[in-house]
Each structure stands twice: as C-alpha cells, then as structure tokens.
C-alpha positions as a LaTeX table, in Angstrom:
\begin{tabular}{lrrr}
\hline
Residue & $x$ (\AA) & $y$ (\AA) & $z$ (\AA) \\
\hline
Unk1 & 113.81 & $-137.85$ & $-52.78$ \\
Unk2 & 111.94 & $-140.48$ & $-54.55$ \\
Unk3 & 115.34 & $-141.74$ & $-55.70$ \\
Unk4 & 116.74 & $-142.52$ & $-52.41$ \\
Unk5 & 113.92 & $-144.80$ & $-51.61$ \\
Unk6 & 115.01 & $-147.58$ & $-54.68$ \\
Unk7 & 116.67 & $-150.53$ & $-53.98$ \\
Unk8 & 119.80 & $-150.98$ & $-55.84$ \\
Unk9 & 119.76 & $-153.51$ & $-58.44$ \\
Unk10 & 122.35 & $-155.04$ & $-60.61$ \\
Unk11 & 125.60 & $-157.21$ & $-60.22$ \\
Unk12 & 127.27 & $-154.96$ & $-57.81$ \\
Unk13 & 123.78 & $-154.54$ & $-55.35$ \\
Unk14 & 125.40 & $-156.31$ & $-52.76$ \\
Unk15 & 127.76 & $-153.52$ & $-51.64$ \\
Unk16 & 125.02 & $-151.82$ & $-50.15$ \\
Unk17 & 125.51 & $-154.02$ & $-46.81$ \\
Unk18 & 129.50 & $-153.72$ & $-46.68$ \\
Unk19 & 129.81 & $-150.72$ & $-43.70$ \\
Unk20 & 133.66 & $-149.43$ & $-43.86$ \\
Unk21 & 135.21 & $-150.17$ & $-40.55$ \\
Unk22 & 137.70 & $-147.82$ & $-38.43$ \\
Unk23 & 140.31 & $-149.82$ & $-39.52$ \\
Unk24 & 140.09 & $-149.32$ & $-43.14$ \\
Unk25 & 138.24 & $-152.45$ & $-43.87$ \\
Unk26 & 134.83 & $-153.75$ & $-44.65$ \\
Unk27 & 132.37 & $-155.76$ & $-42.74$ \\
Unk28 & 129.37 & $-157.24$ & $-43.71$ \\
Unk29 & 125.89 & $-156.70$ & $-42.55$ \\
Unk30 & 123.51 & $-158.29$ & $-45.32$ \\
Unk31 & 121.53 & $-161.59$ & $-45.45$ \\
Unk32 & 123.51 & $-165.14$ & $-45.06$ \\
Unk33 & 121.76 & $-168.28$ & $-45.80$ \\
Unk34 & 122.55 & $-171.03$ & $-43.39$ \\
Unk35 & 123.01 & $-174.67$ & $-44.90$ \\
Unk36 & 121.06 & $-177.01$ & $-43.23$ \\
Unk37 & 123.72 & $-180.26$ & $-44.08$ \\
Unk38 & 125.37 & $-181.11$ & $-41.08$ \\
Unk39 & 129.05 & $-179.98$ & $-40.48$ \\
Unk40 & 130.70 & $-183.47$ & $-41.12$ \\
Unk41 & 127.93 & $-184.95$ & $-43.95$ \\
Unk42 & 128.96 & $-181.24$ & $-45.89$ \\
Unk43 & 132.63 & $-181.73$ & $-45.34$ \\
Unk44 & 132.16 & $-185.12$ & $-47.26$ \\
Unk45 & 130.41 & $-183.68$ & $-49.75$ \\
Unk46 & 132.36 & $-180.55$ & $-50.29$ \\
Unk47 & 135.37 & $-182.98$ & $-50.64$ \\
Unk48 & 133.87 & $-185.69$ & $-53.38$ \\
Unk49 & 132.69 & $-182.08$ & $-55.06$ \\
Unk50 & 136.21 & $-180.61$ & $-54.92$ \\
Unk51 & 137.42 & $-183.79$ & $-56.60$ \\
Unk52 & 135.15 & $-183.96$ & $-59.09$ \\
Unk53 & 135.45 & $-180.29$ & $-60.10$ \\
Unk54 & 139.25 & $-181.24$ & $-60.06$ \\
Unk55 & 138.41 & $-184.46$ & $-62.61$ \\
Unk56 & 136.73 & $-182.56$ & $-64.91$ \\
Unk57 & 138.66 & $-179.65$ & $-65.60$ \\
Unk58 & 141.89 & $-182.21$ & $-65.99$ \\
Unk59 & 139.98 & $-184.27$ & $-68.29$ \\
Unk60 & 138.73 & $-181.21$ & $-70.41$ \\
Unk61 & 142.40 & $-179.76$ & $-70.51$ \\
Unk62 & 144.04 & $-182.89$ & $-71.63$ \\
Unk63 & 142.49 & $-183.58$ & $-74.91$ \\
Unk64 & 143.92 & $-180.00$ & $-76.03$ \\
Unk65 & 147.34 & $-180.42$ & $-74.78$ \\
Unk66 & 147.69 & $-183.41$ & $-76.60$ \\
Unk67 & 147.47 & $-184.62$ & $-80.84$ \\
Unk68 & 143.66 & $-185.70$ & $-80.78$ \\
Unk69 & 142.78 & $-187.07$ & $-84.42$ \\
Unk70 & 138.98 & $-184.80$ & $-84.20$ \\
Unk71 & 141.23 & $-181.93$ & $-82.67$ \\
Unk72 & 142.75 & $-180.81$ & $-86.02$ \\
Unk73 & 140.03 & $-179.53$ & $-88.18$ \\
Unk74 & 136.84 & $-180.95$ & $-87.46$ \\
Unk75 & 134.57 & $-178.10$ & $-86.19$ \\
Unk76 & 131.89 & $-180.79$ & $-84.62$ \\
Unk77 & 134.72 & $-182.05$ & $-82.14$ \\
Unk78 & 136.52 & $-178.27$ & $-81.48$ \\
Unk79 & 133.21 & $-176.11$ & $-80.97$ \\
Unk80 & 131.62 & $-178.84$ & $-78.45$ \\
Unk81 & 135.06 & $-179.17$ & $-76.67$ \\
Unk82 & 135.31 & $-175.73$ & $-76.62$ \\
Unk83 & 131.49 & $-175.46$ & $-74.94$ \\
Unk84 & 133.08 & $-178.04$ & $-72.64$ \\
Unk85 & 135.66 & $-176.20$ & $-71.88$ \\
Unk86 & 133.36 & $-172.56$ & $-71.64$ \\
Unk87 & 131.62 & $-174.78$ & $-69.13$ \\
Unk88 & 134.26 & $-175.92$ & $-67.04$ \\
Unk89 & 135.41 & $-172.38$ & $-66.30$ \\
Unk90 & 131.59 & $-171.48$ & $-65.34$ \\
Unk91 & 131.35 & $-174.60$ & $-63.61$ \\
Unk92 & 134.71 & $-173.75$ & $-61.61$ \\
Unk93 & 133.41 & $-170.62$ & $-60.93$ \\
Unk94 & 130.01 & $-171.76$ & $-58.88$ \\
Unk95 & 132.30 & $-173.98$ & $-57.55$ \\
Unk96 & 133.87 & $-171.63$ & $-55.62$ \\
Unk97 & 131.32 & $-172.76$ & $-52.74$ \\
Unk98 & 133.79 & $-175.41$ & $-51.50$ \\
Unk99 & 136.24 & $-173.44$ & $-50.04$ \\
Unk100 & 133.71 & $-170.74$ & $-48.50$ \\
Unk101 & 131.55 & $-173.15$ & $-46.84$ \\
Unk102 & 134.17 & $-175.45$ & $-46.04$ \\
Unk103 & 134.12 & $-173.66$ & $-42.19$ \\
Unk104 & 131.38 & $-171.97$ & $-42.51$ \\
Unk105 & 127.88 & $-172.89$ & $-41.71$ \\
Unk106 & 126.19 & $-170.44$ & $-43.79$ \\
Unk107 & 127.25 & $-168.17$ & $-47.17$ \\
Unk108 & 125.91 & $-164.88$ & $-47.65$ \\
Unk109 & 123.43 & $-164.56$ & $-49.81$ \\
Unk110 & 125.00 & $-162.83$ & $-53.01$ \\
Unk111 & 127.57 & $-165.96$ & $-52.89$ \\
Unk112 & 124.96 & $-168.22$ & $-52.76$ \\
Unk113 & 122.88 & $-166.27$ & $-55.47$ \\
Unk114 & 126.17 & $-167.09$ & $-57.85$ \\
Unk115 & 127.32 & $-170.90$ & $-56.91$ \\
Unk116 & 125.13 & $-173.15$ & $-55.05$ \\
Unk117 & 121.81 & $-172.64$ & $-57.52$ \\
Unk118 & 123.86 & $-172.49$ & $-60.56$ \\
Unk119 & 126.14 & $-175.31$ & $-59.89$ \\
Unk120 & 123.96 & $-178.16$ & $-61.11$ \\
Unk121 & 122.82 & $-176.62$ & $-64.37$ \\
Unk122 & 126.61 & $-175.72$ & $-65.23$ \\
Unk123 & 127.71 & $-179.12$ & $-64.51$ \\
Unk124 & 124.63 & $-180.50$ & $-66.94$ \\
Unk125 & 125.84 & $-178.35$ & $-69.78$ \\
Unk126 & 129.41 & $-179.57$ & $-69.50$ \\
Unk127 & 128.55 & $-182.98$ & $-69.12$ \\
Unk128 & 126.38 & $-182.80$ & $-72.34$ \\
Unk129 & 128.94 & $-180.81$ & $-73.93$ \\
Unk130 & 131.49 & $-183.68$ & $-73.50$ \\
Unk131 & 129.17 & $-186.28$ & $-74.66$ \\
Unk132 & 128.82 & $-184.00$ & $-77.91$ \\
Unk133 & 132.42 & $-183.89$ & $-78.38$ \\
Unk134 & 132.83 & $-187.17$ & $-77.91$ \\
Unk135 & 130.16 & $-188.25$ & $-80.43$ \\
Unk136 & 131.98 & $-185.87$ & $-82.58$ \\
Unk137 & 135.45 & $-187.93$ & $-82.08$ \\
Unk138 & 133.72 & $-190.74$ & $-83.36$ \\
Unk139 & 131.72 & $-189.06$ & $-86.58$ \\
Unk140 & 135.46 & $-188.01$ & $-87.35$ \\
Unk141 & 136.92 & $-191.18$ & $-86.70$ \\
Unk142 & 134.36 & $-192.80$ & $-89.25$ \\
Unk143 & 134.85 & $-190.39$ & $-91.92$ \\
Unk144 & 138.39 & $-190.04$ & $-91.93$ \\
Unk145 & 139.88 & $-192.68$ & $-89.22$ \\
Unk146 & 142.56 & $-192.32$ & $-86.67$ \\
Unk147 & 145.25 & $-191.28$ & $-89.39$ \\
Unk148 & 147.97 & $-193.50$ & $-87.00$ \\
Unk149 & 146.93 & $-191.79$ & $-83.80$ \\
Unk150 & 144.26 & $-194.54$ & $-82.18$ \\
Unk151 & 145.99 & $-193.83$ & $-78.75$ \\
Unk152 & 144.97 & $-190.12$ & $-79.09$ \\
Unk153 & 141.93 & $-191.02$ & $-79.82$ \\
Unk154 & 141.52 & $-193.28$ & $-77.36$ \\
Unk155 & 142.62 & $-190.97$ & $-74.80$ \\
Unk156 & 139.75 & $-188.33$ & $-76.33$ \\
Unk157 & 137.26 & $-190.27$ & $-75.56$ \\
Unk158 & 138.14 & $-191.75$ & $-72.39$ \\
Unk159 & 138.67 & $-188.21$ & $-70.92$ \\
Unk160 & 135.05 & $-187.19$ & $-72.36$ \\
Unk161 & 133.78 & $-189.74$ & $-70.65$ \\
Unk162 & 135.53 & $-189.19$ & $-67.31$ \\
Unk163 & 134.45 & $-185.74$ & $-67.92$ \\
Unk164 & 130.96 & $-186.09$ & $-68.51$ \\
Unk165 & 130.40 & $-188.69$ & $-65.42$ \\
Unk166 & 132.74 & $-186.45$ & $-63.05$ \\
Unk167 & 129.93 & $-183.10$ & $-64.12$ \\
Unk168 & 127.24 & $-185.36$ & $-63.71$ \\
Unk169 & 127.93 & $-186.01$ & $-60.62$ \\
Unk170 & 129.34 & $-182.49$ & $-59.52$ \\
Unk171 & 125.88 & $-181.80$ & $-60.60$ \\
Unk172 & 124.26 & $-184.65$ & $-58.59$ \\
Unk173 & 125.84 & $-183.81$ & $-55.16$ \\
Unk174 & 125.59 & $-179.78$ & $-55.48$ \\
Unk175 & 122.02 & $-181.14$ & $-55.27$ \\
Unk176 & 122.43 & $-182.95$ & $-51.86$ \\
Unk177 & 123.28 & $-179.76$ & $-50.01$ \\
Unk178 & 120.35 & $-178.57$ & $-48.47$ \\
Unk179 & 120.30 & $-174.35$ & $-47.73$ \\
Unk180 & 117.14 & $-172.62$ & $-46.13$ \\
Unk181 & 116.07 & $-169.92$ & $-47.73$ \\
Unk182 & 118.04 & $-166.30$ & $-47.20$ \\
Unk183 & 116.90 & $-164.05$ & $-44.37$ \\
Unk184 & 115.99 & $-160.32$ & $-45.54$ \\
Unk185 & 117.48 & $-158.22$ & $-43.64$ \\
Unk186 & 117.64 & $-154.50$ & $-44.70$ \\
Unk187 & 120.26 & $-152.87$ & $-45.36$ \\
Unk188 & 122.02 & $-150.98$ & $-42.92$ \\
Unk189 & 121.48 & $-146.80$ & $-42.97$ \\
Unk190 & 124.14 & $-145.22$ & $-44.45$ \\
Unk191 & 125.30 & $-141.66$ & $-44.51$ \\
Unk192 & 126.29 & $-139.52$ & $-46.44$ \\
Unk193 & 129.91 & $-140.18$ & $-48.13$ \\
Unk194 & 132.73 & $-137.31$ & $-47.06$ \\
\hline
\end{tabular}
C-alpha cells in the first residue's frame, strides 16, 4: 500500500496526467504554465528566436561541409567545434518552445521543465564553444598558416562569429519571455489497467 502513495519520478513522470480517451487517444490533465508575454510581443520574439536558432545551426554546419585549414587535424579547432555543434543540437532541442507556444498561451509544465529554463544556458555554452573554436582557427593559423586556403579560413571564422552572436542572443531573448510559475495540480485518479 505504501507504494501506491509515491509520486512517480523520473523522465517519463509526466504520463501520469495523460487519461486515455474513448477514442483511442490521450488527453492531458496535468499542470500548464501560462506565459505572461503578451500574444503579439511573444510572436515577435518567438520569430527573432526561430531565426536565430536557424543562424546558428547554419553557421555551425558550414565550417564542416567545407575545407577549413584548423578542420584537418588540429584537435583544439575539431573538439570545440564539435562542443559547438553538441550544443546546437541541445540548443535546437529547448528550442522546440517556438512552435508550441507559437498559439498557445501557456506550455505544460514538463515542456517547459525541458526548453524555456534550459534555453539560455544551452545557447551560452554554444556561443562559448564557437568563440573556442574560433580562437583555435587562429592558434592553427599561426602555427602552421592557411596552407592556400585563407578563404576557408576566412569563412571559419566569420561563421564562429555569426554563431556565437546569433546563441548569444538566442540566449538573451529566451530571457525576455516571462512564464508564472506552474500550477500543481494532482494528478488525476486512475484505475486499475484491464
């Protein structure tokens, strides 16, 4: 008995307020958290964000599509490109806010839990993860030069840069959306599965 009485806790505690429907489907009943930014100020935001997210995983692709003088063998250019890029993909994923509160005037709250708090410190680490690379590039370029290949190199640092402005400031406005905090409600009673 006493083991009816815990919460459930882990990633997947969140399926405890999902209640199947007649029609085969799900609906849920758990705790939203309403964002306080109005409707049109969010939509501007959610937009500049979108393009931003959009900026920054273009200019962390491109340097490892194309010939990039640091990209061939120096580990302190790959392994800080490749946090860049590690980041990215995390920061993509807490990004997935846009679209969900794009109509929506609140999230619920296991959504929230994984984009809007995360968002800023995901963007930090791939905007410092860029600048890394990017001081890489040039420890590279000083030791061993652009070996004919000054436009790659060029391009490398101008999509670091691009990068680590655009996360910056993915970070700065995932900062400018104000949520309350989440309501607790309980979780719906359940019965016993047939």
């Amino acid at each position: 008995m006493a083991g009816k009485d815990k919460k459930p806790r882990g990633r997947r505690a969140y399926l405890q307020y999902f209640t199947p429907t007649v029609g085969g489907g799900y609906t849920y009943n758990g705790p939203m958290v309403p964002c306080r930014t109005p409707r049109a100020a969010r939509r501007r935001l959610l937009a500049a964000l979108g393009a931003l997210l959009a900026a920054v995983t273009g200019c962390t692709a491109l340097p490892g599509l194309v010939p990039v003088p640091g990209m061939q063998g120096c580990f302190y250019v790959i392994l800080p490109w490749l946090g860049q890029l590690a980041g990215t993909v995390f920061l993509l994923g807490a990004g997935r806010l846009v679209p969900w509160l794009w109509d929506a005037d609140a999230l619920r709250r296991y959504r929230y839990e994984a984009t809007a708090p995360k968002l800023p410190l995901r963007a930090a680490c791939t905007a410092v993860c860029a600048g890394l690379a990017a001081v890489g590039e040039a420890v590279c370029l000083l030791r061993q030069g652009a070996g004919g290949n000054a436009g790659g190199a060029v391009l490398f640092f101008g999509c670091q840069l691009c990068a680590a402005a655009a996360a910056a400031g993915a970070g700065r406005l995932a900062k400018r959306l104000a949520f309350d905090p989440p309501d607790e409600t309980p979780p719906p009673a359940q019965g016993p599965r047939p």
